[in-house]
Residue frames relative to the residue before (quaternion, step in Angstrom):
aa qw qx qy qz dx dy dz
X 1.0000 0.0000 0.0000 0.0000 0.00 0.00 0.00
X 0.3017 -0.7131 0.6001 0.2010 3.51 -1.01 0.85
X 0.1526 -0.7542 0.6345 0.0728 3.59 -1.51 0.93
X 0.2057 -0.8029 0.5254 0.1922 3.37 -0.84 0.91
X 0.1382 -0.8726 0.4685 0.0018 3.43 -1.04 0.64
X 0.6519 -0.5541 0.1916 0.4810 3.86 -0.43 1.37
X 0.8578 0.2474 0.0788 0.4435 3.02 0.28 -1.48
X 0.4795 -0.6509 0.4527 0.3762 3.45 -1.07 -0.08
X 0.6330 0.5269 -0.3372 0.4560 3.20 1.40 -0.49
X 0.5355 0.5615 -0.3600 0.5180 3.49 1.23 -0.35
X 0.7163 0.3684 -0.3715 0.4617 3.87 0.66 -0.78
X 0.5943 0.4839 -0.4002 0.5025 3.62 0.83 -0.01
X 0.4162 0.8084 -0.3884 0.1495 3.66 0.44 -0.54
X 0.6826 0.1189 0.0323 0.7203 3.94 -0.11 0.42
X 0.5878 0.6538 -0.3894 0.2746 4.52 0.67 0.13
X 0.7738 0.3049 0.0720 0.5505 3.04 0.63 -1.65
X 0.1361 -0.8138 0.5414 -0.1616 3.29 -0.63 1.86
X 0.4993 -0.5780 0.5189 0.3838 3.71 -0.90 -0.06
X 0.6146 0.4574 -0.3724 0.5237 3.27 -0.99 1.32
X 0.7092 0.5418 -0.3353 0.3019 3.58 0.90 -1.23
X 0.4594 -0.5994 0.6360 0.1590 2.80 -1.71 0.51
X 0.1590 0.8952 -0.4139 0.0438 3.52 -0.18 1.13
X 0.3477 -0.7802 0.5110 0.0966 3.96 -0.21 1.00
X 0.0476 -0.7961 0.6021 0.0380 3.12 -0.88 1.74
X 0.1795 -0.6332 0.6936 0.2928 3.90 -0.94 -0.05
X 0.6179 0.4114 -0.6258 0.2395 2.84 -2.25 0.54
X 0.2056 -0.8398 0.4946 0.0884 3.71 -1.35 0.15
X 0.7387 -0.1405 -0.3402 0.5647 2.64 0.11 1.72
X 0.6745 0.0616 0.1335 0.7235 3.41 0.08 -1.21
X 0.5890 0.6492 -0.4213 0.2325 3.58 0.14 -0.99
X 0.8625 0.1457 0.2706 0.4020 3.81 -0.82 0.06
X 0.3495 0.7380 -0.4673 0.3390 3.63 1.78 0.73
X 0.3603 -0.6670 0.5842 0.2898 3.26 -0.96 -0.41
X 0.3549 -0.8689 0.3394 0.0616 3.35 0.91 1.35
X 0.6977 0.4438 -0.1544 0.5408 3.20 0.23 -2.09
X 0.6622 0.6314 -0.2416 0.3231 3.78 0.49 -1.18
X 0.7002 0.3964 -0.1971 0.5601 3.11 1.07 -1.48
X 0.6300 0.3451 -0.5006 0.4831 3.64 0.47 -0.16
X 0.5007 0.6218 -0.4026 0.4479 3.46 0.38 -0.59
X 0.7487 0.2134 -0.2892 0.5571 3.59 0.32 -0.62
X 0.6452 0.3115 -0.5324 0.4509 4.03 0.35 0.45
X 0.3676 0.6625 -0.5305 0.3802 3.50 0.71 0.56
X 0.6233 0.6283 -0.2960 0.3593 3.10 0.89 -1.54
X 0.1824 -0.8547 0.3493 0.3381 3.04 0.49 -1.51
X 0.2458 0.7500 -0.5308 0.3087 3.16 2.31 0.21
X 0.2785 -0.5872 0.7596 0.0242 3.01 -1.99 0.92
X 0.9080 0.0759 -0.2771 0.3049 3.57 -2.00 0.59
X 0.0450 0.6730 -0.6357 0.3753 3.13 0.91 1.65
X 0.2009 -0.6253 0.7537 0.0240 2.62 -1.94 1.44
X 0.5424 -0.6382 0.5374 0.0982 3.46 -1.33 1.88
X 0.0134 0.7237 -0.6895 0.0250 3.93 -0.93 0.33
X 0.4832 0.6568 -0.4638 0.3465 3.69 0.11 1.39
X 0.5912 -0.6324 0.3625 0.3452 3.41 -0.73 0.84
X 0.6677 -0.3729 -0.1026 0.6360 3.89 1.78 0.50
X 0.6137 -0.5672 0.4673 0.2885 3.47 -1.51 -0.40
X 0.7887 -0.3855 0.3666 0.3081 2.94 0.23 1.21
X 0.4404 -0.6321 0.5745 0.2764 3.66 -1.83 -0.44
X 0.7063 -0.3897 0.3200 0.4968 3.28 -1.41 0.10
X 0.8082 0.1844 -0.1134 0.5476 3.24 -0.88 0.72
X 0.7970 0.2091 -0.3325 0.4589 3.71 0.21 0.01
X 0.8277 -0.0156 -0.1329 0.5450 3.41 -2.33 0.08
X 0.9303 -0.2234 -0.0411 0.2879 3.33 -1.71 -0.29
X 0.4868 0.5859 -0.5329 0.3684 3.59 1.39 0.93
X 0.5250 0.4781 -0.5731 0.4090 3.70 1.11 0.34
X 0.6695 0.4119 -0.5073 0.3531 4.32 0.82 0.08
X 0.5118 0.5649 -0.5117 0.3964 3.68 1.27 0.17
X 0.5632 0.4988 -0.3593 0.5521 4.11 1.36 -0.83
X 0.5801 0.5541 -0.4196 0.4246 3.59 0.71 -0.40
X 0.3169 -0.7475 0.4221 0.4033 3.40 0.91 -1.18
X 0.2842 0.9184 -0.2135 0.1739 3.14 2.17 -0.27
X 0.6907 0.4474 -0.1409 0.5504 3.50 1.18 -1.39
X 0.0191 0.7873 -0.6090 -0.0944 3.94 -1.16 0.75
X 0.7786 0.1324 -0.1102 0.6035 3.38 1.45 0.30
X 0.4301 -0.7418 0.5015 -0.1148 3.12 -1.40 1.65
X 0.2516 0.7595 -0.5985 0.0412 3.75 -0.18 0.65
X 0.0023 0.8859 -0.3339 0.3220 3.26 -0.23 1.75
X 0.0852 -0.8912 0.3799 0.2327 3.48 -0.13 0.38
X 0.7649 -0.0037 -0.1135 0.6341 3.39 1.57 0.17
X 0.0228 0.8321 -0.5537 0.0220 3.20 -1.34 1.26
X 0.2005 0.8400 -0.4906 0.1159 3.49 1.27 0.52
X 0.5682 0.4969 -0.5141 0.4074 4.06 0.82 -0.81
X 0.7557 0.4765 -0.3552 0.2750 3.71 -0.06 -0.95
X 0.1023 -0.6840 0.6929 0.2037 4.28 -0.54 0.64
X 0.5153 0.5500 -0.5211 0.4007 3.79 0.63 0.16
X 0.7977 0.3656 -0.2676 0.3980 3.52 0.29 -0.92
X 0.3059 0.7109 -0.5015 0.3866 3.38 2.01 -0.34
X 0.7367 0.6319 -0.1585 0.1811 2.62 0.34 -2.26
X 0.8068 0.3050 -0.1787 0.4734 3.63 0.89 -1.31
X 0.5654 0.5234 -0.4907 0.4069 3.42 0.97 -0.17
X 0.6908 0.4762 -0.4142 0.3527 3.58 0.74 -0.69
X 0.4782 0.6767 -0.3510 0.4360 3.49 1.41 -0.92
X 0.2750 -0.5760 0.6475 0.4163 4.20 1.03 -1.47
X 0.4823 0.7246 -0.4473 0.2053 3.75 0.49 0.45
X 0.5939 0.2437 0.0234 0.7664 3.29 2.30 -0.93
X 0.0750 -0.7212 0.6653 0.1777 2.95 -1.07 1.50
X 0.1291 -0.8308 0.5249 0.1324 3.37 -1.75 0.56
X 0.2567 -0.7824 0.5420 0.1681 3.43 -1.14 1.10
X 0.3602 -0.6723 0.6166 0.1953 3.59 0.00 1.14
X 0.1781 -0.7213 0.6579 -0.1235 4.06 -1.56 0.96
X 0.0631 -0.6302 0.6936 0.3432 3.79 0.14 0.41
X 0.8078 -0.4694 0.2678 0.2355 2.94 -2.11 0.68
X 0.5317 0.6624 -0.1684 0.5001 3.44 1.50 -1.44
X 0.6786 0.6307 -0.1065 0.3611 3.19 0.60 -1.26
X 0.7132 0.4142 -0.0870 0.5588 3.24 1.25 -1.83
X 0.5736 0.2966 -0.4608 0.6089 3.92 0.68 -0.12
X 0.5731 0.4779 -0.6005 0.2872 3.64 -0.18 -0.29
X 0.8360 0.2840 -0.2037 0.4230 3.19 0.51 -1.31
X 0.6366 0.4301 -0.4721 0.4323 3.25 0.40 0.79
X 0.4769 0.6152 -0.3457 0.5240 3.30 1.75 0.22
X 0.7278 0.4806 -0.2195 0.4372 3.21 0.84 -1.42
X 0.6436 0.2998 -0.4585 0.5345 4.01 1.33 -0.67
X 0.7139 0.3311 -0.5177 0.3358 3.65 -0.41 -0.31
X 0.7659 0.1505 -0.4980 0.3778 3.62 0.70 1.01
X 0.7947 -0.4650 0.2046 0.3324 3.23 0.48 1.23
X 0.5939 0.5089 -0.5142 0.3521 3.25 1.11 0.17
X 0.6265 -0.5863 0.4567 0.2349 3.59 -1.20 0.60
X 0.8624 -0.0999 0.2625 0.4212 3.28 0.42 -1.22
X 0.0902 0.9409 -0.3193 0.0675 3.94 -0.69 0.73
X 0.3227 -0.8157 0.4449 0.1804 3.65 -0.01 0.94
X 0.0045 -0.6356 0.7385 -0.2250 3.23 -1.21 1.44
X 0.4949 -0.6192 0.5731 0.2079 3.13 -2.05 0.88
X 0.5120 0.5636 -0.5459 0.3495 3.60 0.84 -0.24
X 0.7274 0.3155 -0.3010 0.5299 3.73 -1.57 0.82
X 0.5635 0.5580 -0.5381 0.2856 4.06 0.66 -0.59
X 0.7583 0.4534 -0.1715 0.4359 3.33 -1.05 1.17
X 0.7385 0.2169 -0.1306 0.6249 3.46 0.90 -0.71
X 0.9056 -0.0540 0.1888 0.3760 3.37 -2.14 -0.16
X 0.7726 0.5301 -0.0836 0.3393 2.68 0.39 -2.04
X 0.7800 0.3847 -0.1369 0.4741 3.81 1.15 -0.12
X 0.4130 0.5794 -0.4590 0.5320 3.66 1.64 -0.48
X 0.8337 0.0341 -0.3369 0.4362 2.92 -2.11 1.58
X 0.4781 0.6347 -0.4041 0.4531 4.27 0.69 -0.09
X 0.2013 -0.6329 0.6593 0.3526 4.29 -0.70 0.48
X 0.1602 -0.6529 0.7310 0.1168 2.57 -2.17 0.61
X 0.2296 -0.6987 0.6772 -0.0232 3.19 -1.73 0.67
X 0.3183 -0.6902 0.6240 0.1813 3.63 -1.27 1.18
X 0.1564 -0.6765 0.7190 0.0306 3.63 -1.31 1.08
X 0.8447 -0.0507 0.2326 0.4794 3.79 -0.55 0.65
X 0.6987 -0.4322 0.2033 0.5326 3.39 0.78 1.26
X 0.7170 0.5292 -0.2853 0.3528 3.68 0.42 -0.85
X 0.0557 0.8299 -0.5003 -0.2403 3.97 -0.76 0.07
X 0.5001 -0.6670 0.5433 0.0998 2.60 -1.59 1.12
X 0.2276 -0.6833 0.6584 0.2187 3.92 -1.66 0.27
X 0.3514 -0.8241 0.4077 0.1763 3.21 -1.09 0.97
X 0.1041 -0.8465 0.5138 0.0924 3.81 -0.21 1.32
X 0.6479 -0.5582 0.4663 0.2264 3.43 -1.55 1.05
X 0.3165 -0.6330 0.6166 0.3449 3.94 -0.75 0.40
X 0.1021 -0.7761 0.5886 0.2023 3.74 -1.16 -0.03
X 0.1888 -0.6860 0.7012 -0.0454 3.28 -1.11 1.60
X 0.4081 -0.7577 0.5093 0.0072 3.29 -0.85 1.78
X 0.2287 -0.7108 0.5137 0.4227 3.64 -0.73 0.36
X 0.7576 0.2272 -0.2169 0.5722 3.89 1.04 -0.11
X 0.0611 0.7831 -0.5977 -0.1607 3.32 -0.68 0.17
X 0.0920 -0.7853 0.6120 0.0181 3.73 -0.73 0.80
X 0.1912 -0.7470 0.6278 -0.1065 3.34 -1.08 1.96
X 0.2261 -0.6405 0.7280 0.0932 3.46 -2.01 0.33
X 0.0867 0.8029 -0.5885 0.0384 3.04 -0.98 1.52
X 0.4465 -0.6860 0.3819 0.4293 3.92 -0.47 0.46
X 0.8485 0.0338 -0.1099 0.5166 3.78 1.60 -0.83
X 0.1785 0.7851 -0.5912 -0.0474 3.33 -1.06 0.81
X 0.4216 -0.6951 0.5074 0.2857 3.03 -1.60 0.54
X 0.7602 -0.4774 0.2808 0.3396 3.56 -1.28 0.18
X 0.5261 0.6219 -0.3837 0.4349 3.29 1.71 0.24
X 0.5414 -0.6702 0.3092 0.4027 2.89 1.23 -0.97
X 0.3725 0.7603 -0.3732 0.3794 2.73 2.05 0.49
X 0.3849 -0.7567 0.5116 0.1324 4.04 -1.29 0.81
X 0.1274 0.6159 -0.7733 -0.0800 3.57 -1.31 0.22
X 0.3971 -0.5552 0.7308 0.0006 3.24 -1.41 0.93
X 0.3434 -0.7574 0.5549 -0.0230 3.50 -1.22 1.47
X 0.5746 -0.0713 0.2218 0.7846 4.52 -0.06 1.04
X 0.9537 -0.0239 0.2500 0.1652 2.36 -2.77 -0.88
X 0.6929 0.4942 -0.3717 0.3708 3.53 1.00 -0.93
X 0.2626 0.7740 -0.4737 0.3281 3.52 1.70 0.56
X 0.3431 0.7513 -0.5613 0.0527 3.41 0.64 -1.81
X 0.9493 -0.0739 0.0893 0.2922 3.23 -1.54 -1.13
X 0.2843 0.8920 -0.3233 0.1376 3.26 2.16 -0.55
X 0.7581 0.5077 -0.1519 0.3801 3.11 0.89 -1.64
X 0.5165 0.7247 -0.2105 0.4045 3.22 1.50 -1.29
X 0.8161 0.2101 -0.1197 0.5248 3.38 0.32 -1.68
X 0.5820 0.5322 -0.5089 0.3451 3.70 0.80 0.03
X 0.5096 0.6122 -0.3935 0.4590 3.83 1.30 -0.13
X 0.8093 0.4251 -0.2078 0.3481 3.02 0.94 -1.56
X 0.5538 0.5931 -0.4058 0.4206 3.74 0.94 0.04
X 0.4233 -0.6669 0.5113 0.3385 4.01 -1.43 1.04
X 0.7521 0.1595 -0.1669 0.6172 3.54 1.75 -0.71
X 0.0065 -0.8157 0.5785 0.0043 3.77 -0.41 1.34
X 0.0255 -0.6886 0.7245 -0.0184 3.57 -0.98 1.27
X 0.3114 -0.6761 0.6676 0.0144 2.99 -1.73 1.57
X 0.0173 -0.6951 0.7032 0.1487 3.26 -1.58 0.40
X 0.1816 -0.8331 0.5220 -0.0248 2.97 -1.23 1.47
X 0.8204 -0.4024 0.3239 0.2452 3.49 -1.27 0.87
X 0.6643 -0.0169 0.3710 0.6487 2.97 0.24 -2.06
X 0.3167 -0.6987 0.6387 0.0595 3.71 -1.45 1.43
X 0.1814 0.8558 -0.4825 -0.0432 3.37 -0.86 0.34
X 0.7156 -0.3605 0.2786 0.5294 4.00 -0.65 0.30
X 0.2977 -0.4315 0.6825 0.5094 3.65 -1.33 -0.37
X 0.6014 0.5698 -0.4715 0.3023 2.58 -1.84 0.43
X 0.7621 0.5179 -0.1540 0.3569 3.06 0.44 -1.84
X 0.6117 0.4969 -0.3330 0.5178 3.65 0.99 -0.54
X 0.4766 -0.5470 0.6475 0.2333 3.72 -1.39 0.88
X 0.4314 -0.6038 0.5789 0.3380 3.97 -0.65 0.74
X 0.7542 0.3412 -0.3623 0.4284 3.55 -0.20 -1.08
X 0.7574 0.4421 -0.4105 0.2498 3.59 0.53 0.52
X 0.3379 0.7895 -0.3324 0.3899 2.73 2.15 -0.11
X 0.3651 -0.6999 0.6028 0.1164 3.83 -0.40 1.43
X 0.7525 0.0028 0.0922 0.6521 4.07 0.16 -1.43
X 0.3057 -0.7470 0.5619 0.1814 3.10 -1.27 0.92
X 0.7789 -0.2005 0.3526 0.4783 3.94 -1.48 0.72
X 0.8265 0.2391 -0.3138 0.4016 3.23 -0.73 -1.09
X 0.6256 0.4471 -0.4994 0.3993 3.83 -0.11 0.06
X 0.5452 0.7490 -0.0766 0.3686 3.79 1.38 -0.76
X 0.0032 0.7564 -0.6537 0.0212 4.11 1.20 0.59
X 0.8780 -0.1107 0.1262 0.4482 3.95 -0.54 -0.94
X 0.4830 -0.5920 0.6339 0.1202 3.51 -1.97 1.31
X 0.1647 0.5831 -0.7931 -0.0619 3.58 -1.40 -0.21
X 0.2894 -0.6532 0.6300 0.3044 3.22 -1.67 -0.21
X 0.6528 -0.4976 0.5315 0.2092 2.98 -1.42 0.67
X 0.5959 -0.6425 0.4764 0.0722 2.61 -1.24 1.16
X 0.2024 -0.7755 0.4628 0.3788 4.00 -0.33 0.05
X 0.1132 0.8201 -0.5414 0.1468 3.86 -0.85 1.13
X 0.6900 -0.4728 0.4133 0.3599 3.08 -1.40 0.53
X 0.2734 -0.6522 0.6942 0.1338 3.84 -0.47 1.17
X 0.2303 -0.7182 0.6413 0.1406 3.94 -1.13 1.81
X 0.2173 -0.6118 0.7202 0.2446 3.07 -1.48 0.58
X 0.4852 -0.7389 0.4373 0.1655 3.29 -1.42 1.64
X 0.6737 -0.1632 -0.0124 0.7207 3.57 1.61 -0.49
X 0.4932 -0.7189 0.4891 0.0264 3.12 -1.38 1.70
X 0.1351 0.7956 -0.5906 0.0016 4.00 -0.10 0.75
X 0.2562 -0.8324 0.4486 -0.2008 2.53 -1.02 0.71
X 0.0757 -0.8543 0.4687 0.2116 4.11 0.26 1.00
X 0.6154 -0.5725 0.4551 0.2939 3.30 -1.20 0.29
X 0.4324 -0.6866 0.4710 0.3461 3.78 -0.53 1.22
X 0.2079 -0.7548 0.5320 0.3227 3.89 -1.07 0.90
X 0.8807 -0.3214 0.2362 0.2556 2.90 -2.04 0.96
């Protein structure tokens, strides 16, 4: 059963501990879970290890828990916007496990269905495989990567209903779906609330049952992480 709750800081209450292991969706700016992530520097839990495809910028989504000092480990597959997290990894303040991208939804695919573990050619050969077992499939070898099963996972959806069902809005889909599977407790913040019912199944993105607690979302300025822009013609 899904429970909704005022606030984000209420659905986190008595959750998020030091030590955890905590799974965010969205890319870059895109599809965060805003209200949430502050909500968890409220808390104030420290050595928490981040599970997101990166961290955000200075000063925004999950670079305000690196200004916190909150985060001591990083599994990630890109983090080039942030000079903060530059900053502490070179320092040894933040450890990081680099993830090609591909790689990192698998394994957040593979724990929120129970699989344990899986063997893939991406990474064979490089960094990204030293100290990992390998195995040959059909002439080819493979490197074996861990699934990851979050103790929180925190998600951003544009609709849910009061079941706890998700739709996901364009692009701000990204990893949303992914890490809301992979979490043992997965709270969503959503856009727009609505009855059960009210949602068309075949649009339903994550179903309820992956879904412990709802909040709504706050209303805010949506950042753009880099602004392009064409030149008006002559």
């Amino acid at each position: 059963m899904t429970s909704r709750y005022e606030s984000a800081t209420a659905a986190l209450h008595e959750v998020v501990a030091d030590g955890m292991t905590i799974a965010v969706g969205g890319f870059g700016l895109c599809g965060i879970p805003s209200d949430l992530i502050e909500a968890v520097r409220e808390t104030g839990a420290t050595d928490l290890t981040i599970v997101s495809n990166n961290m955000g910028v200075d000063g925004k989504g999950l670079g305000l828990l690196l200004e916190t000092g909150q985060v001591s480990r990083v599994v990630a597959s890109y983090v080039g916007e942030n000079k903060l997290f530059a900053e502490q990894f070179l320092a040894g303040r933040l450890e990081v496990e680099f993830t090609p991208q591909g790689t990192l939804a698998e394994r957040l695919r593979a724990g929120g269905a129970g699989i344990p573990a899986f063997y893939t050619k991406t990474g064979v050969g490089t960094q990204v495989a030293e100290g990992k077992p390998h195995a040959e499939f059909d002439g080819d070898t493979y490197v074996l990567e861990r699934g990851i099963r979050a103790d929180v996972a925190l998600v951003h959806a544009h609709t849910a209903d009061t079941d706890g069902n998700l739709v996901y809005r364009y692009t701000a889909r990204n990893f949303n779906p992914l890490v809301a599977t992979a979490g043992r407790l997965t709270i969503a913040e959503a856009e727009h609330i609505v009855d059960a019912g009210r949602l068309h199944p075949d649009h339903i993105v994550t179903p309820g049952v992956f879904v412990q607690r709802l909040v709504q979302a706050r209303e805010r300025v949506k950042d753009i992480e880099q602004r392009t822009v064409r030149l008006a013609a002559a």
